[in-house]
C-alpha positions in Angstrom: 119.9 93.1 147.8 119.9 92.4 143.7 116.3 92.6 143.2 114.6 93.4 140.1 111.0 93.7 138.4 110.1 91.4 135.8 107.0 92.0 134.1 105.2 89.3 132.6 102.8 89.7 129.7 99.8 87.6 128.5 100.3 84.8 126.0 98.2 86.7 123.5 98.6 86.0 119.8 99.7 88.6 117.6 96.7 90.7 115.4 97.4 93.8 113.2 95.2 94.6 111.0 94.5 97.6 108.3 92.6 100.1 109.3 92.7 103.1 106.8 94.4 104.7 103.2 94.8 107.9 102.7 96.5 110.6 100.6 99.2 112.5 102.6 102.6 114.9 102.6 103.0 117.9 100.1 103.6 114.9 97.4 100.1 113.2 98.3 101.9 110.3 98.8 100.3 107.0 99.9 99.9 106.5 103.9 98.5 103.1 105.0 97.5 103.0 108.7 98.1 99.7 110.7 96.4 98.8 113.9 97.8 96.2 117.0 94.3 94.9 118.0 95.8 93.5 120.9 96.0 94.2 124.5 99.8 93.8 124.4 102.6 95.4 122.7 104.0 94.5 119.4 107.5 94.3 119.2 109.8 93.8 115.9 106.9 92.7 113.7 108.5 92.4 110.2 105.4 93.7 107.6 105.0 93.5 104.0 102.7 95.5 102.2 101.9 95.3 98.5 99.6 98.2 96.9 97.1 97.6 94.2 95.7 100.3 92.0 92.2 99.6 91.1 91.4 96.2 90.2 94.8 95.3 89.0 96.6 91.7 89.6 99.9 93.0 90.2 100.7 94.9 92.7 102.1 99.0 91.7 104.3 98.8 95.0 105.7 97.0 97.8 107.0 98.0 101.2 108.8 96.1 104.0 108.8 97.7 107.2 109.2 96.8 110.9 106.7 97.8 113.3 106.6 98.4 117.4 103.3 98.9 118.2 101.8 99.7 122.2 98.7 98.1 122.9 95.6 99.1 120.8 97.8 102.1 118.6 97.8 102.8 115.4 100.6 103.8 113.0 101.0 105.5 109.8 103.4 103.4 107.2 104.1 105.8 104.7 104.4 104.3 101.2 106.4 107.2 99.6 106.9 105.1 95.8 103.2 105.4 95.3 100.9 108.7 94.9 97.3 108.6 96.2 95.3 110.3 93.8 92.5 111.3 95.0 89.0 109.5 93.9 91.2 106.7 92.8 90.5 103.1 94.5 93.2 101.3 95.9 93.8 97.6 97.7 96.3 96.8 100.3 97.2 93.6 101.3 99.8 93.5 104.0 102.0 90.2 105.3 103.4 89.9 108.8 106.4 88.1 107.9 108.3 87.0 111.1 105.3 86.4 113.9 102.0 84.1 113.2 99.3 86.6 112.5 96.1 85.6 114.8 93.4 87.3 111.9 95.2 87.3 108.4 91.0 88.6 107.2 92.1 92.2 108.3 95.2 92.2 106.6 93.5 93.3 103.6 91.9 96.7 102.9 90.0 98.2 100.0 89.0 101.7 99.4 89.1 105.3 97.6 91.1 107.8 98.9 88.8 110.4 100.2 
């Protein structure tokens, strides 16, 4: 008897979003938290993120990392090449490189780290 279980998922498009900045680690480095809005999991997903400081036009830093996400979590990405002053406003825009993103709107957060 060779049997095996095979789960099927739902055709359900891809969403992460941005959810929150803050300043963590000894360092007070940057983390930027990243959310699978989905009701499947996320596997592989190849995500840039650029950093802005303030209002500027370039970005201060930019990571590439891959992310496995379960349903509905939330993950810290630790941006270690920037420091998250406190009081200090910041924009993050982050691309999802390899998989069509289903809301590119909540790519993008802006805020001062508390």
């Amino acid at each position: 008897n060779n049997s095996f279980t095979k789960e099927l998922l739902p055709d359900v498009p891809v969403d992460l979003g941005v959810v929150a900045l803050l300043a963590v680690g000894t360092e007070q480095h940057l983390a930027v938290y990243v959310r699978n809005n989905t009701e499947v999991p996320i596997l592989g997903a190849d995500v840039s993120i650029q950093v802005f400081r303030s209002d500027a036009q370039e970005p201060a830093t930019t990571a590439r990392q891959t992310l496995n996400l379960d349903p509905f979590e939330i993950v810290q990405v630790d941006i270690f090449h920037q420091v998250a002053t406190r009081g200090v406003f910041f924009r993050v825009v982050m691309e999802v490189i390899n998989l069509p993103d289903a809301d590119p709107l909540n790519n993008t957060f802006e805020g001062t780290i508390p």
